[in-house]
C-alpha positions as CSV (number, residue, x, y, z in Angstrom):
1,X,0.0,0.0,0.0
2,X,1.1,3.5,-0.8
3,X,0.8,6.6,1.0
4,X,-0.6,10.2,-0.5
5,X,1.9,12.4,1.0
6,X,-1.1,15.3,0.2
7,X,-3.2,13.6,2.5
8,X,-0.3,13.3,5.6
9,X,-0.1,15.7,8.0
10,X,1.3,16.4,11.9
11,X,-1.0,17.2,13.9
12,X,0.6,18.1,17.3
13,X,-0.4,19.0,20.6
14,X,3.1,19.9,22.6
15,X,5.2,22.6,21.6
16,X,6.5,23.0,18.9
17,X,8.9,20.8,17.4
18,X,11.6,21.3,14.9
19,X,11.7,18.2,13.8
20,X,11.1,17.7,9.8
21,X,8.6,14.1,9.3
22,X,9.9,12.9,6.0
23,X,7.6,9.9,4.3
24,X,8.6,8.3,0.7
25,X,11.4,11.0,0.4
26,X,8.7,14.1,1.5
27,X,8.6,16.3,4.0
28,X,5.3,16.1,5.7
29,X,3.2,19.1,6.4
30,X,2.1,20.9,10.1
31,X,-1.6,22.0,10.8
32,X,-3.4,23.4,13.6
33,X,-6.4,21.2,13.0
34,X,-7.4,18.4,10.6
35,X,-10.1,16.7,9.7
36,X,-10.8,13.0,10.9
37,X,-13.6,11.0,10.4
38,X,-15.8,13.7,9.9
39,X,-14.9,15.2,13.2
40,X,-12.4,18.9,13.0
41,X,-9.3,17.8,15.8
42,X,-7.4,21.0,16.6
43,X,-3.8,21.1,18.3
44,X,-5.6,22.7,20.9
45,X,-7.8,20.0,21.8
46,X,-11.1,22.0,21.8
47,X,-14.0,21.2,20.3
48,X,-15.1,24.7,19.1
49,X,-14.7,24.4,15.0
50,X,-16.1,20.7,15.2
51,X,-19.0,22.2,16.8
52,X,-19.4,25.0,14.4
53,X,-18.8,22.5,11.6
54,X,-22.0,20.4,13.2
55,X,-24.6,23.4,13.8
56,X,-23.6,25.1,10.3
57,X,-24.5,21.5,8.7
58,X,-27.7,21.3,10.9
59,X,-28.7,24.6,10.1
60,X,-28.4,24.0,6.5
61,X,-30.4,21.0,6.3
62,X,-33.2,22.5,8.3
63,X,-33.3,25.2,5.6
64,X,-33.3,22.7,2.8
65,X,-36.1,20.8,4.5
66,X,-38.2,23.4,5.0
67,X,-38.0,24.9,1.2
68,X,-38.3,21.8,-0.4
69,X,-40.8,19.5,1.9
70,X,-44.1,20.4,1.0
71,X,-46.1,18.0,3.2
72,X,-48.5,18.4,5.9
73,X,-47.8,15.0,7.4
74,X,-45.9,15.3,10.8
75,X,-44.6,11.9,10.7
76,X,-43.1,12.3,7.3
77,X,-41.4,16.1,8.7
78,X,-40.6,13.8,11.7
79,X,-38.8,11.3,9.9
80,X,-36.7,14.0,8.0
81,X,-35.5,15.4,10.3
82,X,-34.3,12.4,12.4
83,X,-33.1,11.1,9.1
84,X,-30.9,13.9,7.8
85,X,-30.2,16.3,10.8
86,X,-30.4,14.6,14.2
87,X,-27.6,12.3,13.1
88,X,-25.5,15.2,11.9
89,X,-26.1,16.5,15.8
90,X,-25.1,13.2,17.8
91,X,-22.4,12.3,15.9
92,X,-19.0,11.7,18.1
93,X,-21.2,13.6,20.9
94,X,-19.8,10.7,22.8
95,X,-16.7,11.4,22.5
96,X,-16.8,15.5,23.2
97,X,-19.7,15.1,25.4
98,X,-21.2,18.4,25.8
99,X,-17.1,19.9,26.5
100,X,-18.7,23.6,27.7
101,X,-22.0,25.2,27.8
102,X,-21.7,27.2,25.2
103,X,-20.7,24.6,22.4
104,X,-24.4,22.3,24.4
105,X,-26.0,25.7,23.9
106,X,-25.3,26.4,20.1
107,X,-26.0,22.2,19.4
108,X,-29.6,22.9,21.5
109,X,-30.2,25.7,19.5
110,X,-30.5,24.1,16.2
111,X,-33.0,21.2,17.6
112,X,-34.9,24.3,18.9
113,X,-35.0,25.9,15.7
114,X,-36.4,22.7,14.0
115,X,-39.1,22.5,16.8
116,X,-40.0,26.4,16.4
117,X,-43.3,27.2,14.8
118,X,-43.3,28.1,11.3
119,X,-39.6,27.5,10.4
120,X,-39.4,23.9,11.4
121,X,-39.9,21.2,9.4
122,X,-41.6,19.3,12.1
123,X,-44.6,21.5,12.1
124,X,-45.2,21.5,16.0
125,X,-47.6,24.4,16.6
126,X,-47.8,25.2,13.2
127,X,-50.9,27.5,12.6
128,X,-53.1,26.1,9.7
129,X,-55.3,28.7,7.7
130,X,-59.1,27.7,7.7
């Protein structure tokens, strides 16, 4: 198996190091934060861009599903949104576990958008005209 030295990189949590990685004859690249999985790791160790990453995708989907599901069926908005953005939410929430109260607070606020009246796809209180 062969490497991509494009795709390599140090990510590095103690100071920093002068030391030059070399694989297959290149020198390998330092970031600040990289992305694993799906979730953003930072050098840092916070969980602040992984969390902004999250609610930005959450955020977005809501939108799509509101413009483009046309149904009056709660079930079917129910099912949406467990489908496409709940999973989006929970992902590695294991492994950050709710890390302060502001990065709980911004991931709350997106399942509060979706269960707000007239802009969530779930259609909880959602006012019908007679």
């Amino acid at each position: 198996m062969e490497f991509n030295n494009s795709k390599c990189h140090i990510l590095r949590k103690a100071k920093p190091s002068y030391h030059n990685y070399i694989l297959h004859d290149k020198s390998l690249e330092s970031l600040d934060s990289a992305k694993y999985l799906g979730v953003t790791l930072t050098s840092d160790l916070r969980w602040n861009s992984y969390i902004a990453n999250i609610t930005h995708k959450g955020n977005r989907t809501l939108g799509l599903l509101r413009r483009n599901l046309r149904v009056d069926s709660p079930s079917i908005k129910s099912m949406a949104y467990k489908s496409l953005v709940h999973p989006v939410l929970e992902y590695f929430s294991a492994a950050w576990d709710h890390y302060t109260k502001d990065n709980t607070y911004k991931v709350e606020m997106v399942q509060r958008r979706a269960a707000r009246k007239e802009t969530m796809v779930l259609g909880v209180n959602k006012k019908k005209p007679i």
